[in-house]
ZAZANU-218535 format. One record per residue: residue in three letters; x, y, z of N, C-alpha, C in turn. Coordinates in Angstrom, 2 decimals, padded with zeros to 5 digits, always signed. Each point is the difference from the previous one (the first is absolute). Layout:
N
r / n_c1 / n_c2 / n_c3 / ca_c1 / ca_c2 / ca_c3 / c_c1 / c_c2 / c_c3
Ala / X / Y / Z / X / Y / Z / X / Y / Z
...
# end
This chain:
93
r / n_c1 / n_c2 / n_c3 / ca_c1 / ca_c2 / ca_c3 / c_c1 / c_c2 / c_c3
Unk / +033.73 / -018.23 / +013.57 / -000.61 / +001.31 / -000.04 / -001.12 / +000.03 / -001.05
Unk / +000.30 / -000.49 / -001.37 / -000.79 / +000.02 / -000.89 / -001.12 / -000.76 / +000.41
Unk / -000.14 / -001.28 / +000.81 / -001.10 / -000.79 / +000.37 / -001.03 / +001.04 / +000.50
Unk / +000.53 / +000.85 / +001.34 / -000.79 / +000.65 / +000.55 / -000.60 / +000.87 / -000.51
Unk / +000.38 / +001.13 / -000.94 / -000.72 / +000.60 / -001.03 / -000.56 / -000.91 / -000.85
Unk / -000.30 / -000.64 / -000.43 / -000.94 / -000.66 / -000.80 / -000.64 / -000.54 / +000.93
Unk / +000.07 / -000.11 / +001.09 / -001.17 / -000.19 / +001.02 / -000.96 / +001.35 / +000.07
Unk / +001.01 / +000.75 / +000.24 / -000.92 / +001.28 / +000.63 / -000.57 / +000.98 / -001.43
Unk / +000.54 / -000.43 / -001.09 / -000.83 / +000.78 / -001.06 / -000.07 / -001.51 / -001.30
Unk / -000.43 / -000.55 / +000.13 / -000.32 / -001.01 / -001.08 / +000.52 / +000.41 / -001.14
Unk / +000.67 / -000.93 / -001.23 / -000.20 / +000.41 / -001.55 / -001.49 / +000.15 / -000.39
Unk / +000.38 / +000.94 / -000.85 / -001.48 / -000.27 / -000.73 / -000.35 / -001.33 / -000.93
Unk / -001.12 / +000.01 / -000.02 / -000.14 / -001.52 / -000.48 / -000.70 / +000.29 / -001.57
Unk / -001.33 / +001.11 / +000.02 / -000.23 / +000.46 / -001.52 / +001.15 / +000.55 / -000.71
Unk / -000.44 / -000.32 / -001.35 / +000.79 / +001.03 / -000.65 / -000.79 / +001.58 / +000.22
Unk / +000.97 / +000.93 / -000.74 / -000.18 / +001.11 / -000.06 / -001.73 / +000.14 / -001.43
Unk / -000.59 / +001.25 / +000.83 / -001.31 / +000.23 / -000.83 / +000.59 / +000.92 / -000.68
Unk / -000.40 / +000.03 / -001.80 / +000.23 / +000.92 / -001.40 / -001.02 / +000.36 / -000.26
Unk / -000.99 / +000.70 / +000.96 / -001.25 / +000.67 / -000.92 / -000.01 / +001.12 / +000.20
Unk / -000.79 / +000.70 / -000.93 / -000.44 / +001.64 / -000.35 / -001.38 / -000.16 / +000.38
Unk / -000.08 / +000.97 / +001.12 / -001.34 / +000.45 / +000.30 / -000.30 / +001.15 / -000.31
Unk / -001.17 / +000.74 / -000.49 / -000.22 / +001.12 / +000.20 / -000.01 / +000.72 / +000.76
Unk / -000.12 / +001.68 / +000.44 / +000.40 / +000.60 / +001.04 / -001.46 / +000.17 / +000.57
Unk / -000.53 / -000.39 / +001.29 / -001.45 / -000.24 / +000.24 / -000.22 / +001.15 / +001.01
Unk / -001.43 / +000.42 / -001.00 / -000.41 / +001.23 / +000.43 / -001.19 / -000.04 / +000.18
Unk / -000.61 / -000.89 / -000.57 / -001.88 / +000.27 / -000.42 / -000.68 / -001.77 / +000.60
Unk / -000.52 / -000.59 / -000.26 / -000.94 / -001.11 / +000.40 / +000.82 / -001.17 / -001.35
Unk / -000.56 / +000.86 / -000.79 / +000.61 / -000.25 / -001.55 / +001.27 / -000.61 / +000.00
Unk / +000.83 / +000.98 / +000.07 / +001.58 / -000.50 / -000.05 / +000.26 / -001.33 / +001.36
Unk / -000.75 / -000.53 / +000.69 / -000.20 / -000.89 / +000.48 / -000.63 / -001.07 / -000.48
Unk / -000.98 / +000.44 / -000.35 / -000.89 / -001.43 / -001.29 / +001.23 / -000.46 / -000.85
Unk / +000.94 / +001.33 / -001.02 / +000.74 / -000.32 / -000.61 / +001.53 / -001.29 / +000.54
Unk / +000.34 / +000.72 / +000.94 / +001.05 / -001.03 / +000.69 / -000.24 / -000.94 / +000.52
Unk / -001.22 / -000.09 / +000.22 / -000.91 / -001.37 / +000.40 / +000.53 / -001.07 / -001.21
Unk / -000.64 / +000.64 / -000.91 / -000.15 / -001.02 / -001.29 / +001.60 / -000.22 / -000.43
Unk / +000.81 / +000.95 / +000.10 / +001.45 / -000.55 / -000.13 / +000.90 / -000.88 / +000.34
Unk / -000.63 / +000.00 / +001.19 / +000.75 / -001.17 / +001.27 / -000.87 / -001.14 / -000.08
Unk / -000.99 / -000.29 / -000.34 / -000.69 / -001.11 / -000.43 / +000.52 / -000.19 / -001.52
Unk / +000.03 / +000.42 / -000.85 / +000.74 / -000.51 / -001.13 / +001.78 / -000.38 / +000.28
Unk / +000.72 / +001.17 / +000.67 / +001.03 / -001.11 / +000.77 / -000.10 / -001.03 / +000.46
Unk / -000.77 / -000.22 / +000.74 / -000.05 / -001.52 / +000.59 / -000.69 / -000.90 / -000.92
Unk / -000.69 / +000.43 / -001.00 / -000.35 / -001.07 / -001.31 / +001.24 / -000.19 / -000.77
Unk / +000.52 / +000.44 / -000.42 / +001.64 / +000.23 / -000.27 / +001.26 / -000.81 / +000.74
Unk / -000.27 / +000.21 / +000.94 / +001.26 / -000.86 / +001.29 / +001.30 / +001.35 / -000.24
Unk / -000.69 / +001.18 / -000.50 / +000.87 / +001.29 / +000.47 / +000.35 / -000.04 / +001.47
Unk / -001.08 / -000.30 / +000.55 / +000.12 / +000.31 / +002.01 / -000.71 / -001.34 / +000.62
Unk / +000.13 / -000.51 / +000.97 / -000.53 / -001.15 / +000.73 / -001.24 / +000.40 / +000.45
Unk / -000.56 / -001.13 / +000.30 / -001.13 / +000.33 / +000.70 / +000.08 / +000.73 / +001.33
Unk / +001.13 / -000.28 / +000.41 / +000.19 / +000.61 / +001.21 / +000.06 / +001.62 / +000.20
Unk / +001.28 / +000.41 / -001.26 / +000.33 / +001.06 / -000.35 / -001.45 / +001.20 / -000.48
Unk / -001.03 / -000.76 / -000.69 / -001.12 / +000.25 / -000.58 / -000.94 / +000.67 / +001.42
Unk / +000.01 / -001.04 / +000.91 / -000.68 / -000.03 / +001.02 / +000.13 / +001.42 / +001.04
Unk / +001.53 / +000.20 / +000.23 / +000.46 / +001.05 / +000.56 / -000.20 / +001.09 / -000.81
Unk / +000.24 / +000.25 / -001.06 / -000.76 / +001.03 / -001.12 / -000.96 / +000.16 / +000.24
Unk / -001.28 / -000.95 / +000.17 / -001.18 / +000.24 / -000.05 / -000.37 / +000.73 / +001.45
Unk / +000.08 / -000.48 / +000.89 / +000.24 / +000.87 / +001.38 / +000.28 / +001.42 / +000.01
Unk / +000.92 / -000.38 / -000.78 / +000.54 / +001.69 / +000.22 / -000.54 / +001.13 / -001.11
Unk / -000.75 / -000.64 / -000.68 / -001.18 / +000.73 / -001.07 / -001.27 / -000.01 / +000.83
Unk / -000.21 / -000.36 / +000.92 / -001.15 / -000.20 / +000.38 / -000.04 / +000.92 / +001.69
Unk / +001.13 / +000.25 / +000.15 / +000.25 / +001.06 / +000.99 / +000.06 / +001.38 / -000.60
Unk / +000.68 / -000.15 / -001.62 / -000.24 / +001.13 / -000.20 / -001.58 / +000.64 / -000.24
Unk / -000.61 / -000.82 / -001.03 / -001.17 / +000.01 / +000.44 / -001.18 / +000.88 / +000.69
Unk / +000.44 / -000.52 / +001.37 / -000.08 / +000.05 / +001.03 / +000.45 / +001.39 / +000.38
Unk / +000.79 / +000.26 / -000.18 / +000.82 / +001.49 / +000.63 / -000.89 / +000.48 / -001.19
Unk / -000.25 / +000.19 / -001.40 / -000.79 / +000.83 / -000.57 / -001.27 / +000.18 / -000.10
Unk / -000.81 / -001.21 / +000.62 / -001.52 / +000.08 / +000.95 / +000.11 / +001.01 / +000.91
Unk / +001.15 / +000.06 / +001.40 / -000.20 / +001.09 / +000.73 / +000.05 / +000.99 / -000.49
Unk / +000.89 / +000.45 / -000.95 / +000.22 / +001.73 / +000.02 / -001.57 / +000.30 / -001.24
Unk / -000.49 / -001.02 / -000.38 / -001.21 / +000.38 / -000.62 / -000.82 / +000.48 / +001.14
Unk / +000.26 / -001.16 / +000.71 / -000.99 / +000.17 / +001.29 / +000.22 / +001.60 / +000.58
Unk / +001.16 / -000.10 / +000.34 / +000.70 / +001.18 / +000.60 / -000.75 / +001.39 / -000.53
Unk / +000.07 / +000.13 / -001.57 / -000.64 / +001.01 / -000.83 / -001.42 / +000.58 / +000.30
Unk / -000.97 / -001.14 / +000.42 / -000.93 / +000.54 / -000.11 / -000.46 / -000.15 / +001.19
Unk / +000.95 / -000.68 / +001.26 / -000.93 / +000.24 / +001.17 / +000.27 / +001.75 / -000.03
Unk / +001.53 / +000.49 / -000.20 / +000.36 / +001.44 / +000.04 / -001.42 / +000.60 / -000.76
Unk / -000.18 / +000.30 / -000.81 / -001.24 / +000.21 / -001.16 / -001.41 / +000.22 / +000.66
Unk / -000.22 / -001.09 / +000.99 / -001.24 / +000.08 / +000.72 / +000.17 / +000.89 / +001.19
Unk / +001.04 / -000.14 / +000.71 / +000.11 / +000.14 / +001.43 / +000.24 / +002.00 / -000.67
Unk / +000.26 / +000.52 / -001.42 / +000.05 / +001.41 / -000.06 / -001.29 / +000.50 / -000.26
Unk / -000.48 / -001.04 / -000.70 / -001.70 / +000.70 / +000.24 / -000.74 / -000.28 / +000.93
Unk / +000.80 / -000.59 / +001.27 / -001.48 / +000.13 / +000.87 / +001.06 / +001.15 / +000.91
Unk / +001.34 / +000.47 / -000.15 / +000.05 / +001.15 / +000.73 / +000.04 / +001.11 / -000.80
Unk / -000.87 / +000.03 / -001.32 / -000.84 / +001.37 / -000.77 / -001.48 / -000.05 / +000.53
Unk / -000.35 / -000.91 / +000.27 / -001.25 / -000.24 / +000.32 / -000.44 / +000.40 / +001.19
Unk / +000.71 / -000.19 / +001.42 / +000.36 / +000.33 / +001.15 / +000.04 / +001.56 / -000.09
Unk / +001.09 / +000.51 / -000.98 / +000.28 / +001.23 / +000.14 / -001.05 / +000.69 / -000.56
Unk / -000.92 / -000.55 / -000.69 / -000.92 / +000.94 / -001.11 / -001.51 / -000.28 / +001.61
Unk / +000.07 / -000.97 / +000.06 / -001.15 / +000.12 / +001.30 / +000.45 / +001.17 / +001.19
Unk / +001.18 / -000.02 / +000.25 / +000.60 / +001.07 / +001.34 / -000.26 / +001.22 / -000.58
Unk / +000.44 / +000.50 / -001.07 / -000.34 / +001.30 / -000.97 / -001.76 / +000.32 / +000.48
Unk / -000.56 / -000.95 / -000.74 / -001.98 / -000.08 / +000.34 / -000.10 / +000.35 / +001.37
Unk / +000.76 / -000.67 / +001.22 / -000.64 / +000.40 / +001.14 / +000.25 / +001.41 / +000.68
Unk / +001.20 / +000.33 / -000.55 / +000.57 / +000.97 / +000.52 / -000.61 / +001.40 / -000.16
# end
């Protein structure tokens, strides 16, 4: 029985990751955990491997905080061109 579960869910093979990241909110707090997980892995705190998957997943976050920047100001534009719209309909009317 035991064979087959360790077929169908492997041991893990890393050890377990011990780092403190900051809570990422800004571009910043990404630069910051950047540089953390690269000093882990100067360290041999985390593997390269472990490092690697960190870095990914900083880089999605990233990523998710590019869009909602994005997000911000397409909203931002798309309200002044329907003040703009509305201030021309006002003129014709």
């Amino acid at each position: 029985m035991r064979l087959c579960v360790d077929r169908m869910i492997p041991p893990r093979r890393e050890r377990p990751i011990s780092l403190e990241l900051p809570d990422i909110k800004t571009a910043d707090d990404i630069q910051a955990a950047f540089r953390m997980v690269m000093q882990a892995q100067a360290q041999d705190d985390v593997t390269n491997d472990q490092g690697g998957h960190l870095i990914k997943g900083l880089e999605f976050g990233l990523k998710l905080i590019e869009l909602q920047g994005l997000k911000g100001r397409v909203e931002k534009v798309e309200d002044q061109m329907k003040e703009i719209v509305e201030s021309d309909e006002r003129r014709a009317a």
